[in-house]
mmCIF file of the N, C-alpha and C atoms, coordinates in Angstrom:
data_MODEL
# 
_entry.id   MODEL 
# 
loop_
_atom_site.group_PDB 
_atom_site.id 
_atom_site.type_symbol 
_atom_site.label_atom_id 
_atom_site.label_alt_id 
_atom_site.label_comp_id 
_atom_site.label_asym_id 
_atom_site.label_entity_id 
_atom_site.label_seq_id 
_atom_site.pdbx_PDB_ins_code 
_atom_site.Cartn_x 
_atom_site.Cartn_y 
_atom_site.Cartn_z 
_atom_site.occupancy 
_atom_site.B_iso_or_equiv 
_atom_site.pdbx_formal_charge 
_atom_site.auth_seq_id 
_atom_site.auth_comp_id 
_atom_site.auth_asym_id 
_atom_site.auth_atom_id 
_atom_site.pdbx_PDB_model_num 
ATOM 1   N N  . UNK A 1 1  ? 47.833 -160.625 -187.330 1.00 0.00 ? 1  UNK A N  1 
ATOM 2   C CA . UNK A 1 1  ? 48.176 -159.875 -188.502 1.00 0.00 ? 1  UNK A CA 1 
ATOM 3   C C  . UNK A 1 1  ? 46.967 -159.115 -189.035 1.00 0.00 ? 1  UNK A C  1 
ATOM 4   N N  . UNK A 1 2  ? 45.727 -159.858 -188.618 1.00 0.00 ? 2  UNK A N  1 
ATOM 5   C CA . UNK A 1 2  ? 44.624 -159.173 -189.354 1.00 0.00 ? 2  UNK A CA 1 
ATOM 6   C C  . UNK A 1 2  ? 44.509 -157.768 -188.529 1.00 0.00 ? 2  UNK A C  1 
ATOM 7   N N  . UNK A 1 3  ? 44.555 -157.753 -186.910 1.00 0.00 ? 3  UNK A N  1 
ATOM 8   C CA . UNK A 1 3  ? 44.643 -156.123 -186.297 1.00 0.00 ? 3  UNK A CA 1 
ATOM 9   C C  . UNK A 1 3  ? 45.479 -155.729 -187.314 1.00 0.00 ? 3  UNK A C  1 
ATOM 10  N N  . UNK A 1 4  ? 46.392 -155.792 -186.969 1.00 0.00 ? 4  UNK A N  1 
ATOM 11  C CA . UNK A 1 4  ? 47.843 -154.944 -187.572 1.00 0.00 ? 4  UNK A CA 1 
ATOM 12  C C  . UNK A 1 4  ? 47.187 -154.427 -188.848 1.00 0.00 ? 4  UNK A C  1 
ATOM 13  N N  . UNK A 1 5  ? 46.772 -155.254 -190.217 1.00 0.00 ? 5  UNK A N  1 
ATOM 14  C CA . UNK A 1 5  ? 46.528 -154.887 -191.269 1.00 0.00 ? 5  UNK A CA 1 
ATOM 15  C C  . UNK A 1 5  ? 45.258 -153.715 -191.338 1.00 0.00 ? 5  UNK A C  1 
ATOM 16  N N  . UNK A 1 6  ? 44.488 -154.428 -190.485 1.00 0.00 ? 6  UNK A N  1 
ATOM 17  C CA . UNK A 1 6  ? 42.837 -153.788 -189.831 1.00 0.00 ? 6  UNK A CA 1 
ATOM 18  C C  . UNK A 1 6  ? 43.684 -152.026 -189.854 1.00 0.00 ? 6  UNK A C  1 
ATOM 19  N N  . UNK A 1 7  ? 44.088 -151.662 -188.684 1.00 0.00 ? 7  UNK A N  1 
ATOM 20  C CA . UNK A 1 7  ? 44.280 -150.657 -188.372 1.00 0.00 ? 7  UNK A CA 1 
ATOM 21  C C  . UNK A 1 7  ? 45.114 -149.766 -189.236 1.00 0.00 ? 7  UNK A C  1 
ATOM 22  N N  . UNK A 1 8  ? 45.621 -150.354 -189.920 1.00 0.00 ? 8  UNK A N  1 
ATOM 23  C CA . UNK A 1 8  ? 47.178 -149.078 -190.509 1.00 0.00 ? 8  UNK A CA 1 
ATOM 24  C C  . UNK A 1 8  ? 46.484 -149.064 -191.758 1.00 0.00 ? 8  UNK A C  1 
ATOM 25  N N  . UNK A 1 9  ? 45.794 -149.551 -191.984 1.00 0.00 ? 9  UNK A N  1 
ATOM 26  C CA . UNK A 1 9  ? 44.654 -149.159 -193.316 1.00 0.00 ? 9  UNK A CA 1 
ATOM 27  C C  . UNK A 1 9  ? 44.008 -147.991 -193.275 1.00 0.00 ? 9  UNK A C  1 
ATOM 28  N N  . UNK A 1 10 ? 44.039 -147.370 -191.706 1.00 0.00 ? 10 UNK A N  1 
ATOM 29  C CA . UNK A 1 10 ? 43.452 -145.883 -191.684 1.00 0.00 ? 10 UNK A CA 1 
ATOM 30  C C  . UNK A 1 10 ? 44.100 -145.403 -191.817 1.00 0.00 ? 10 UNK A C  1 
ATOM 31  N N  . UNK A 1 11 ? 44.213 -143.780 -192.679 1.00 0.00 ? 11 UNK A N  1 
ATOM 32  C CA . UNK A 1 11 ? 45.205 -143.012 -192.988 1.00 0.00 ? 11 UNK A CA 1 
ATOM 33  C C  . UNK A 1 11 ? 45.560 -142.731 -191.876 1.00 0.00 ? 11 UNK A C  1 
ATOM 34  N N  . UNK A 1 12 ? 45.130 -141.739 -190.975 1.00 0.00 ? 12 UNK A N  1 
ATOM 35  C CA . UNK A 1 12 ? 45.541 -141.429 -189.953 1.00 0.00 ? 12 UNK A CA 1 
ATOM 36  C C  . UNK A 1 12 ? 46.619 -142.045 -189.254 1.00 0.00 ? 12 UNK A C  1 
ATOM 37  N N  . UNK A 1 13 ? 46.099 -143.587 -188.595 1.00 0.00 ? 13 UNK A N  1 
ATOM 38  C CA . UNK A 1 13 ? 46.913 -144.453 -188.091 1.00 0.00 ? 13 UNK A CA 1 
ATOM 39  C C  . UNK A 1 13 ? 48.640 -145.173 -188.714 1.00 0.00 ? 13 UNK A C  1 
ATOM 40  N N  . UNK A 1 14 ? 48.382 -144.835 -189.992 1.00 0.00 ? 14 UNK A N  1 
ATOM 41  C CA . UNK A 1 14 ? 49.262 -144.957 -190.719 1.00 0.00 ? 14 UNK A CA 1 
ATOM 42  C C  . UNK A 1 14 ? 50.540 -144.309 -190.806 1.00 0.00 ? 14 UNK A C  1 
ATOM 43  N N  . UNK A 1 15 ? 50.010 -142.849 -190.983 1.00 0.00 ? 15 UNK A N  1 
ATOM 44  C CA . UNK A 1 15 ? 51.290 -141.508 -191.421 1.00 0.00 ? 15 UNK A CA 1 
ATOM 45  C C  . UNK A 1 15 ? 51.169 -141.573 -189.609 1.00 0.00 ? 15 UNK A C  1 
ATOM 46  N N  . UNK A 1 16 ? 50.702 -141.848 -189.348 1.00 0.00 ? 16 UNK A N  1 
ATOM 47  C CA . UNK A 1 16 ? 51.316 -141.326 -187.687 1.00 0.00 ? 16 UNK A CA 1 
ATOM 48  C C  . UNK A 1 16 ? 52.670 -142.428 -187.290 1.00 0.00 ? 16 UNK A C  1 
ATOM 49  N N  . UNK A 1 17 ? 52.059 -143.867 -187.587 1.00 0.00 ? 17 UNK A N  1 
ATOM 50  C CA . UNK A 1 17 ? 53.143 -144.953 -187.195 1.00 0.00 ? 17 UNK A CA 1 
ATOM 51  C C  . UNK A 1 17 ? 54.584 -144.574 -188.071 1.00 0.00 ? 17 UNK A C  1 
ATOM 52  N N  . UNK A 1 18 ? 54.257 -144.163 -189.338 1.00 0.00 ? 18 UNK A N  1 
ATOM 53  C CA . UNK A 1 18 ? 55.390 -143.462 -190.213 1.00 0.00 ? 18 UNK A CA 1 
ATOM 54  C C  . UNK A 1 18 ? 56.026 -142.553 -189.807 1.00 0.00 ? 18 UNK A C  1 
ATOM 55  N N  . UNK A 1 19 ? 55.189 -141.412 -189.187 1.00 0.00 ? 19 UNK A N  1 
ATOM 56  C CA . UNK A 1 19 ? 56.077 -140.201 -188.703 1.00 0.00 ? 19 UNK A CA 1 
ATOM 57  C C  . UNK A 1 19 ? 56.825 -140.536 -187.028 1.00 0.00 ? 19 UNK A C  1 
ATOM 58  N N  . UNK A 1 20 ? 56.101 -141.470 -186.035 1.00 0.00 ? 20 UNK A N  1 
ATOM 59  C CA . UNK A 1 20 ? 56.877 -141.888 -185.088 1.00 0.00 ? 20 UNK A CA 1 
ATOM 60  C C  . UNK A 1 20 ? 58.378 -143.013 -185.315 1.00 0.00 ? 20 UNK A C  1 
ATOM 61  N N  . UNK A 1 21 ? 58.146 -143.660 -186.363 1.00 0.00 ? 21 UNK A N  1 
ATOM 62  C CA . UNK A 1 21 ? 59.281 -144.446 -186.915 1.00 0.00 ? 21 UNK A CA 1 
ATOM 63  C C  . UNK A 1 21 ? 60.465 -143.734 -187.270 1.00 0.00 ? 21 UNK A C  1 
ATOM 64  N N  . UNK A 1 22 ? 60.045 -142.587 -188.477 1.00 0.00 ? 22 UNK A N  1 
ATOM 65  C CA . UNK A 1 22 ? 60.698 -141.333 -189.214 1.00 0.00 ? 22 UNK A CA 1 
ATOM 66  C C  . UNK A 1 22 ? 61.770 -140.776 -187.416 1.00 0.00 ? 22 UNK A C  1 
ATOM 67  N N  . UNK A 1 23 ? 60.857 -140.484 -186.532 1.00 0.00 ? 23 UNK A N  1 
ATOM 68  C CA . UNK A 1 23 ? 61.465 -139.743 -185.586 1.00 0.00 ? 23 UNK A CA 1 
ATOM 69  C C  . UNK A 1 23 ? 62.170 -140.754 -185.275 1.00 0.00 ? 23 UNK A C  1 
ATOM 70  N N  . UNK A 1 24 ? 61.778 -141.575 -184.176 1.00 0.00 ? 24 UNK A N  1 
ATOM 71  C CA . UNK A 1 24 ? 63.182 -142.107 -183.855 1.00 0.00 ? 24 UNK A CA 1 
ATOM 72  C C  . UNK A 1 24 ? 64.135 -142.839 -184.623 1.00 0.00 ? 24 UNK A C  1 
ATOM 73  N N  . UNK A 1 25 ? 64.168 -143.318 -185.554 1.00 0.00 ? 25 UNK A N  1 
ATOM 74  C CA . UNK A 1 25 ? 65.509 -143.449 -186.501 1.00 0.00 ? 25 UNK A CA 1 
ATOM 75  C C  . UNK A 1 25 ? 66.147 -142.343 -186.802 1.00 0.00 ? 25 UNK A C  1 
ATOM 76  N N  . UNK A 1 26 ? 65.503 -140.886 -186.806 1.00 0.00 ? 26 UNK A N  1 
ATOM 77  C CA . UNK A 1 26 ? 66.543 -139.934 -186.655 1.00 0.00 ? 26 UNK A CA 1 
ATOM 78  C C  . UNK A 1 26 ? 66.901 -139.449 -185.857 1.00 0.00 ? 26 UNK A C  1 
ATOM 79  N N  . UNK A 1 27 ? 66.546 -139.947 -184.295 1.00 0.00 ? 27 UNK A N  1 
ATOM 80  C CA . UNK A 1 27 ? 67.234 -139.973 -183.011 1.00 0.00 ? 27 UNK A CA 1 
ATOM 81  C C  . UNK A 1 27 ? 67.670 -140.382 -182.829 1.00 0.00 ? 27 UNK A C  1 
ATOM 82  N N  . UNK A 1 28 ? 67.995 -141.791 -183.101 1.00 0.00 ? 28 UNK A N  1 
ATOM 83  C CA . UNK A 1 28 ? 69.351 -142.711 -183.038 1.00 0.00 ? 28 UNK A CA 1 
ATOM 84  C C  . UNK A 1 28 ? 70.306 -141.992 -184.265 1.00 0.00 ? 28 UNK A C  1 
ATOM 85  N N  . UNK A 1 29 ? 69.763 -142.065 -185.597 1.00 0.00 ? 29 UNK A N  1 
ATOM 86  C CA . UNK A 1 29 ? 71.066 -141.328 -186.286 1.00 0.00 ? 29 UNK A CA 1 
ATOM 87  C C  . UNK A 1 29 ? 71.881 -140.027 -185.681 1.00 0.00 ? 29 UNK A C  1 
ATOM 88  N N  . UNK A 1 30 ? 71.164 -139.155 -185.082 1.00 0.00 ? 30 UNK A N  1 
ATOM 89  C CA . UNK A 1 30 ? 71.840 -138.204 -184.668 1.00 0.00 ? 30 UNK A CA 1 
ATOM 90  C C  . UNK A 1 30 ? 72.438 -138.672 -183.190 1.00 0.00 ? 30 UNK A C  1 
ATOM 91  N N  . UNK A 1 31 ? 72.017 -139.720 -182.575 1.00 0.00 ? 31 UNK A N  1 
ATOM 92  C CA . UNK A 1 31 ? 72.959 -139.900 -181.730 1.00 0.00 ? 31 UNK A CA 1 
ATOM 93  C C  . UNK A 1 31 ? 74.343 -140.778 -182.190 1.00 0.00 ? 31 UNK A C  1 
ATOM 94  N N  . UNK A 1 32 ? 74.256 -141.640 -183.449 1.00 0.00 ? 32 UNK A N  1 
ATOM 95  C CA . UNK A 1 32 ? 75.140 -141.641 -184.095 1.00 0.00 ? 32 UNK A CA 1 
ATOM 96  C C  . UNK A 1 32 ? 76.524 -140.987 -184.762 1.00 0.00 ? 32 UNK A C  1 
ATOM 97  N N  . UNK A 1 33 ? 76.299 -139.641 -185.108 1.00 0.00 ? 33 UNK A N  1 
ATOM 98  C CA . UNK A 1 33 ? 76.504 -138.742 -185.804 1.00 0.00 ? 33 UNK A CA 1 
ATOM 99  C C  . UNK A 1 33 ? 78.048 -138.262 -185.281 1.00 0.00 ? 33 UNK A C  1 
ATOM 100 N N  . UNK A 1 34 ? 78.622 -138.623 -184.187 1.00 0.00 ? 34 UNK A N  1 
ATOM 101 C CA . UNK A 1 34 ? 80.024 -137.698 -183.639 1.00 0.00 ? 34 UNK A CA 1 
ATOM 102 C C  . UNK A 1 34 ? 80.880 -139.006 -183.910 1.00 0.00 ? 34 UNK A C  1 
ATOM 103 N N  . UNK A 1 35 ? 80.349 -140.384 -184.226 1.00 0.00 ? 35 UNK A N  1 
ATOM 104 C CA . UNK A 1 35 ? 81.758 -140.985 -184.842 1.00 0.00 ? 35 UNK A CA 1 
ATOM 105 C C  . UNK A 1 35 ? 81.135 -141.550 -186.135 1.00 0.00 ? 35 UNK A C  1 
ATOM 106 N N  . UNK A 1 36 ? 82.251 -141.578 -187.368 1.00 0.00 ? 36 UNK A N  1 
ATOM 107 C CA . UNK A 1 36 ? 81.934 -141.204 -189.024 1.00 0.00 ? 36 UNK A CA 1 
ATOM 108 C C  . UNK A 1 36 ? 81.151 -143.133 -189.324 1.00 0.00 ? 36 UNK A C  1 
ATOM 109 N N  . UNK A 1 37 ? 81.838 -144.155 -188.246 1.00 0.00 ? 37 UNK A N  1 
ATOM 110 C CA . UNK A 1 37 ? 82.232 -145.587 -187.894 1.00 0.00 ? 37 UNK A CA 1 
ATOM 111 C C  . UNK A 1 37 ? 80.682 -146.630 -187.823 1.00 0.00 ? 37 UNK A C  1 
ATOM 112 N N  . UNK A 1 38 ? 80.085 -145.366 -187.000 1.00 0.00 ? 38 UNK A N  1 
ATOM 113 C CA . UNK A 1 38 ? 79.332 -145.942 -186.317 1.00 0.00 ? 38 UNK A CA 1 
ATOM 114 C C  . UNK A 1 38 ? 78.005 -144.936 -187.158 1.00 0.00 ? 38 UNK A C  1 
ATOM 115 N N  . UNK A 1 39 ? 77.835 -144.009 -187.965 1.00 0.00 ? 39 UNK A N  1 
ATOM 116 C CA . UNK A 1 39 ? 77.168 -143.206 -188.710 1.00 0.00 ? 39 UNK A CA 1 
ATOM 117 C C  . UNK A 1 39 ? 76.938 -144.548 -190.107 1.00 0.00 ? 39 UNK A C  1 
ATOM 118 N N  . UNK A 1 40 ? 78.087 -144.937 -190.514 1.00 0.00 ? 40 UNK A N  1 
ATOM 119 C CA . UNK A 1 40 ? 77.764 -145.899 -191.487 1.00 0.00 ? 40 UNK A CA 1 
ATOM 120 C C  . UNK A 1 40 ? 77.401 -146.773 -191.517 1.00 0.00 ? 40 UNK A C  1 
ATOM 121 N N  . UNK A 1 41 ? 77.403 -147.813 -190.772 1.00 0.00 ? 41 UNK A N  1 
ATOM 122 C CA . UNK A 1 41 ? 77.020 -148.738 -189.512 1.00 0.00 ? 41 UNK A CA 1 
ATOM 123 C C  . UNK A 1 41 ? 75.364 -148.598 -189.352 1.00 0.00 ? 41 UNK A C  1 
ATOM 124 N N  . UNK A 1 42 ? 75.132 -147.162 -188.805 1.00 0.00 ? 42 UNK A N  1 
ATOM 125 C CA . UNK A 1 42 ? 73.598 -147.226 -188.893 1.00 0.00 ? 42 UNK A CA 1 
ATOM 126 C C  . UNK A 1 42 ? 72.605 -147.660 -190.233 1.00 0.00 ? 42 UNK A C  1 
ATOM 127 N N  . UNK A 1 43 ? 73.552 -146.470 -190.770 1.00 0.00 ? 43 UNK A N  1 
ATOM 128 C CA . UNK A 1 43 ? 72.741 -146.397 -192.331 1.00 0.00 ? 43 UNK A CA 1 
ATOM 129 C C  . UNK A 1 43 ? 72.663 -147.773 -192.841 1.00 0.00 ? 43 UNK A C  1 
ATOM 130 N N  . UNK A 1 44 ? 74.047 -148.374 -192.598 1.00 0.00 ? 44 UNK A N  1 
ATOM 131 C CA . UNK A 1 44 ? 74.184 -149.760 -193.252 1.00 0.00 ? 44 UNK A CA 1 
ATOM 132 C C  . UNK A 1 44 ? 72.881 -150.712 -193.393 1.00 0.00 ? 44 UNK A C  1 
ATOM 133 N N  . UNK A 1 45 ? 72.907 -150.543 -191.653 1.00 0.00 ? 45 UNK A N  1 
ATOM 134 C CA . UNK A 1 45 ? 72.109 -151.814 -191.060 1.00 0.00 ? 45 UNK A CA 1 
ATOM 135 C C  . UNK A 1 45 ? 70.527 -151.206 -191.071 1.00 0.00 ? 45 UNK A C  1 
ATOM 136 N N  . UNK A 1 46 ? 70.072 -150.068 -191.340 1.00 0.00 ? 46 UNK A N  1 
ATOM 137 C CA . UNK A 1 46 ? 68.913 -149.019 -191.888 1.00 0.00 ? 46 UNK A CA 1 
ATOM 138 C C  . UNK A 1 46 ? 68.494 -149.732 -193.446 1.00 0.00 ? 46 UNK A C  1 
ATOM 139 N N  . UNK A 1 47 ? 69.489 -149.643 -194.275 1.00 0.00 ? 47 UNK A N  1 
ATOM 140 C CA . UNK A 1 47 ? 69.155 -149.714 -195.712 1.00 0.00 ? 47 UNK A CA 1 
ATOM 141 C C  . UNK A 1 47 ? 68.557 -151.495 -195.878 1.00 0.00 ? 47 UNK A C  1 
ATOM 142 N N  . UNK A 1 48 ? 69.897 -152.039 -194.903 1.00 0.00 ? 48 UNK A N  1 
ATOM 143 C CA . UNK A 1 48 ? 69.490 -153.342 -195.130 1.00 0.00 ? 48 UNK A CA 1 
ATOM 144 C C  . UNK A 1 48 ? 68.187 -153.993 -194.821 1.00 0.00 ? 48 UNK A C  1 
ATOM 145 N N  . UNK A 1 49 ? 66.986 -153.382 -193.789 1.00 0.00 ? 49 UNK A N  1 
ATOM 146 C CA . UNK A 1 49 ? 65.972 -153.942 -192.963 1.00 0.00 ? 49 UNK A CA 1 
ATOM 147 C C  . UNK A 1 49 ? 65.477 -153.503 -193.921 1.00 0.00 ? 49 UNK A C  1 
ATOM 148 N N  . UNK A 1 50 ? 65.237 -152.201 -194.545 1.00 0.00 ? 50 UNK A N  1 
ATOM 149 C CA . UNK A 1 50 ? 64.252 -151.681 -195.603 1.00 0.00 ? 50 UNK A CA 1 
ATOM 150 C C  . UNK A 1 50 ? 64.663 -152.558 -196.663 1.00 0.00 ? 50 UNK A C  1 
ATOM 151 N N  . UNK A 1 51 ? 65.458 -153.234 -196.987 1.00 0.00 ? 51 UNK A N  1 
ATOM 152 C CA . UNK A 1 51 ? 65.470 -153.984 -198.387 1.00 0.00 ? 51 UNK A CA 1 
ATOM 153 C C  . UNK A 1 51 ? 64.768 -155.372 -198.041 1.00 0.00 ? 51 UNK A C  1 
ATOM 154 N N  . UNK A 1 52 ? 64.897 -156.059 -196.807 1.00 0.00 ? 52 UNK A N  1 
ATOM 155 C CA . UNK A 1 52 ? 64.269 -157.283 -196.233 1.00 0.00 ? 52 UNK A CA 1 
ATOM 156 C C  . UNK A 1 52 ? 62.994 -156.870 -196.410 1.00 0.00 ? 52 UNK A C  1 
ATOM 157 N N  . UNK A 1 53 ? 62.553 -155.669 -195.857 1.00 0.00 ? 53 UNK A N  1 
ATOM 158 C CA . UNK A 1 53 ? 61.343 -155.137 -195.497 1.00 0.00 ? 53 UNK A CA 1 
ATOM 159 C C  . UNK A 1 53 ? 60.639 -155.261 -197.254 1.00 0.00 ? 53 UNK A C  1 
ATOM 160 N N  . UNK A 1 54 ? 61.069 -154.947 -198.208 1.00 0.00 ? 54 UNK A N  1 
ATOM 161 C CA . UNK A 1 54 ? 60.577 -154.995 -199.174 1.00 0.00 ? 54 UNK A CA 1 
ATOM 162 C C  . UNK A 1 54 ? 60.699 -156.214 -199.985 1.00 0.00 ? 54 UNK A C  1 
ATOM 163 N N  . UNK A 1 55 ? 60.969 -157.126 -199.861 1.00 0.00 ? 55 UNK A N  1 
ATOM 164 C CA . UNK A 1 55 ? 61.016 -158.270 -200.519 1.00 0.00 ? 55 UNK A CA 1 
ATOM 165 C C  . UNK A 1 55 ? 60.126 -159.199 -199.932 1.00 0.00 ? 55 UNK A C  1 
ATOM 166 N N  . UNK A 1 56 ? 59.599 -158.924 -198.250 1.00 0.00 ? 56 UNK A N  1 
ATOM 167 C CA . UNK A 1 56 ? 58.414 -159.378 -197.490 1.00 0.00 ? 56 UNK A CA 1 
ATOM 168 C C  . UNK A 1 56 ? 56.942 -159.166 -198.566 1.00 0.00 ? 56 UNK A C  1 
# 
């Protein structure tokens, strides 16, 4: 945990792990996107990790 913390403490290293995350969750959403079922489903199970994620 101490790497992990070590490193994403650099800006750089940081907005980059953010902007590669950012991308592919919106590559899976858009591969989501042609049934309405499975679009909500993502988001669902999206909103829910970020709420775990914040109570960590």
């Amino acid at each position: 945990m101490k790497f992990l913390r070590k490193y994403t403490a650099i800006p750089a290293v940081k907005y980059s792990v953010i902007a590669i995350a950012s991308l592919l969750w919106l590559v899976g959403f858009a591969d989501q996107l042609p049934d309405v079922t499975q679009t909500a489903k993502y988001v669902g199970i999206s909103l829910l990790m970020v709420a775990v994620a914040a109570m960590a």
